[in-house]
C-alpha positions in Angstrom: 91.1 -38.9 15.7 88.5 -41.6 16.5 84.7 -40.8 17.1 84.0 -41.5 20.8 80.6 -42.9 21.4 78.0 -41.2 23.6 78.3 -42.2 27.4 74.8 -42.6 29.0 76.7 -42.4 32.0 75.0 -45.1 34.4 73.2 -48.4 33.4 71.3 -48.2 36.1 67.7 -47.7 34.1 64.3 -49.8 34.5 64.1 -48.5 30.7 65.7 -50.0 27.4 66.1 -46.9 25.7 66.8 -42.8 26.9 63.7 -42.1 24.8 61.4 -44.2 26.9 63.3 -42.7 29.9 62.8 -38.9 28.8 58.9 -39.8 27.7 57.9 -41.0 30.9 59.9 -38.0 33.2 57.9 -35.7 31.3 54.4 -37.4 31.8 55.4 -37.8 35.6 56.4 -34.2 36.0 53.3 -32.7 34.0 51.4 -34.8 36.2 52.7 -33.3 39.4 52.7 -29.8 37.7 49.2 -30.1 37.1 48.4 -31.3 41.3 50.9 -28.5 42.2 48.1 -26.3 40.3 45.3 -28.0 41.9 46.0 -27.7 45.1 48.0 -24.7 45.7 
């Protein structure tokens, strides 16, 4: 039985890698999180 490699799914990314991709999501929704906090 062969190894199938991991599917990302879409190529439809600004990013080169999921890393990058994951690192930024989580600045942007801390970010928000934090004005959320702020202002409510």
């Amino acid at each position: 039985m062969a190894e199938d490699k991991f599917d990302r799914g879409t190529a439809l990314t600004i990013f080169g890698t999921d890393r990058h991709e994951d690192m930024v999501a989580l600045s942007l929704s801390i970010i928000i999180a934090f004005l959320v906090y702020l202002f409510i």
